[in-house]
C-alpha positions as CSV (number, residue, x, y, z in Angstrom):
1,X,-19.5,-15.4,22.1
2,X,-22.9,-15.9,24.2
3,X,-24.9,-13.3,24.1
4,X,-25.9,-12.2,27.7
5,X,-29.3,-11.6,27.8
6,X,-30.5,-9.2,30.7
7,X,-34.0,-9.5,32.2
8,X,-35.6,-7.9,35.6
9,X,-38.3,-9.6,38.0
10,X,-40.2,-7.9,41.2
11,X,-42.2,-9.5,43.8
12,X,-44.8,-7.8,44.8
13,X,-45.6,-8.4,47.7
14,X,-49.1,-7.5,49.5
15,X,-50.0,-6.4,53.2
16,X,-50.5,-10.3,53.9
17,X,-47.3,-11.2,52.5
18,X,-48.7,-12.9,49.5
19,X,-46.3,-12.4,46.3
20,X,-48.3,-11.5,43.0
21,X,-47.8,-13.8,40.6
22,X,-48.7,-13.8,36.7
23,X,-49.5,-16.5,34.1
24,X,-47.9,-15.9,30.9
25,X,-50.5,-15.7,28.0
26,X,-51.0,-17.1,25.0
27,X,-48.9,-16.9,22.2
28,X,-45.8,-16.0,24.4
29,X,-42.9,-18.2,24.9
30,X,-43.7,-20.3,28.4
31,X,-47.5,-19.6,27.8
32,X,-49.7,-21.2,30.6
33,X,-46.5,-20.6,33.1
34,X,-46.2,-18.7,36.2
35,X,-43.5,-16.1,36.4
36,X,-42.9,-12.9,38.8
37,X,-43.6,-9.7,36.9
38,X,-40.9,-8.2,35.1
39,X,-38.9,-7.7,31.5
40,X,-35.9,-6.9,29.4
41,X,-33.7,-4.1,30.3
42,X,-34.0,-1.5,27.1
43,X,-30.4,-0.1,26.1
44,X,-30.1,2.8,28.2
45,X,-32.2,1.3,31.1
46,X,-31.0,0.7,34.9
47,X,-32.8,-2.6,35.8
48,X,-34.5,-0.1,38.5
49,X,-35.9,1.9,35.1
50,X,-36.8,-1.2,33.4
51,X,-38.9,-2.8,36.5
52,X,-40.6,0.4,37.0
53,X,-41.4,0.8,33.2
54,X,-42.6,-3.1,33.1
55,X,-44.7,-2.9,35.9
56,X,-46.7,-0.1,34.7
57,X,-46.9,-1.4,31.0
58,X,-47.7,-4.8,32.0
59,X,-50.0,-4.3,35.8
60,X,-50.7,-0.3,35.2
61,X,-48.9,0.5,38.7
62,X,-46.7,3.0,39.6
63,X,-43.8,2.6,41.8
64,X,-40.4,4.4,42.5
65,X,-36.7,3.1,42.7
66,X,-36.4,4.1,46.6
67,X,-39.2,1.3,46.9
68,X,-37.3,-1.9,44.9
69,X,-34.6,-3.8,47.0
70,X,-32.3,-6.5,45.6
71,X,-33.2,-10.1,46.9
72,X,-31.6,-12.9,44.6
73,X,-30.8,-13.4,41.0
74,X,-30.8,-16.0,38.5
75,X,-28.8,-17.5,35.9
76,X,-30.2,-19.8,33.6
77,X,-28.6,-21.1,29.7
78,X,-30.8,-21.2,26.7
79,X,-30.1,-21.8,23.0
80,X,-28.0,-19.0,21.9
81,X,-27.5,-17.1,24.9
82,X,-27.6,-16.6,28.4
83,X,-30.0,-15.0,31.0
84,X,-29.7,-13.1,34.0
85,X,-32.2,-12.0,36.2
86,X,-32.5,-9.9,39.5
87,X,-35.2,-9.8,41.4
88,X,-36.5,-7.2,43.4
89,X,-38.9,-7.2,46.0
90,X,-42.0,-4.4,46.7
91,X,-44.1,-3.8,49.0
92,X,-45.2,0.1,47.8
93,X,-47.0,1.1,44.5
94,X,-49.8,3.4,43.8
95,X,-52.6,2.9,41.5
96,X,-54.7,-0.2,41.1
97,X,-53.5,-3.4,39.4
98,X,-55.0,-4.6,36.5
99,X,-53.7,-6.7,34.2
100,X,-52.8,-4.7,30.7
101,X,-51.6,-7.8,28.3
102,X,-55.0,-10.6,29.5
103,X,-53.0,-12.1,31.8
104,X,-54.5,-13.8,35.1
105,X,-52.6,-12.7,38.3
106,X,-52.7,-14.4,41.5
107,X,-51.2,-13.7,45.2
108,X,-50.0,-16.8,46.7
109,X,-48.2,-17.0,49.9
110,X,-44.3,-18.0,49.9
111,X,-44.7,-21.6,51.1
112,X,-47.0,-22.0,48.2
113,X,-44.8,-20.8,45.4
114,X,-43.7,-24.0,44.4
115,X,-47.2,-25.3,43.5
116,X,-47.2,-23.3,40.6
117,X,-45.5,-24.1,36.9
118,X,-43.4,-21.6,36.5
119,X,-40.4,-20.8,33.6
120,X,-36.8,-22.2,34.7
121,X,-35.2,-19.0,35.5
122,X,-37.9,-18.0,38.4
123,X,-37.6,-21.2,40.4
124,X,-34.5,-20.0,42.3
125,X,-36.6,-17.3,43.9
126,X,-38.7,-19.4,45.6
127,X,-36.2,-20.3,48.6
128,X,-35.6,-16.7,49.3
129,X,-38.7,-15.8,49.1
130,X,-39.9,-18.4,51.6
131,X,-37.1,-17.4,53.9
132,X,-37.9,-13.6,54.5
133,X,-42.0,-14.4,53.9
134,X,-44.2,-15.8,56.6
């Protein structure tokens, strides 16, 4: 049986309509790679839970359910399992962002997206994205 593994991304998205993106570090699987913010679901977790845990452990922001909306998901098979991944967007957080784990952020603008190297299972965002972001 494939084990189903369940992961949650958010694009942030700023008051230019940039998305924040965030380059994996060292040491971590896809290091060097842009990817959306985000993480595994914990047992006991909504994904709404889980984004709102990630982005404070991982960008030290603070942001409610009420201000996450479902855009897109994505499937993508790796050796021993499977991954699926919604992604949320967000335009409202408090606090300021600072990256917790050394990683470099950036906000790029939708069209620009696909300049960046990102992991397998966040390229299907990048349509979407472009669609609903000037």
């Amino acid at each position: 049986m494939t084990e189903i593994k369940l992961v949650v991304a958010c694009a942030l998205i700023d008051i230019d309509g940039r998305v924040l993106l965030q380059q994996r570090p060292e040491g971590k699987e896809h290091a060097g790679l842009w990817e959306f913010p985000g993480g595994k679901v914990e047992a006991g977790e909504t994904t709404d839970q889980a984004l709102i845990r990630e982005l404070k452990e991982e960008l030290n922001i603070d942001t409610a359910a009420n201000c996450l909306a479902p855009l897109s998901f994505s499937t993508y098979d790796y050796d021993g399992g499977h991954l699926l991944m919604p992604l949320f967007i967000c335009r409202r957080w408090k606090g300021i962002m600072q990256p917790m784990e050394g990683q470099r952020t950036k906000w790029v603008k939708a069209k620009n997206l696909k300049d960046y190297k990102m992991p397998p299972a966040d390229i299907p965002f990048i349509p979407p994205l472009i669609e609903i972001l000037p």
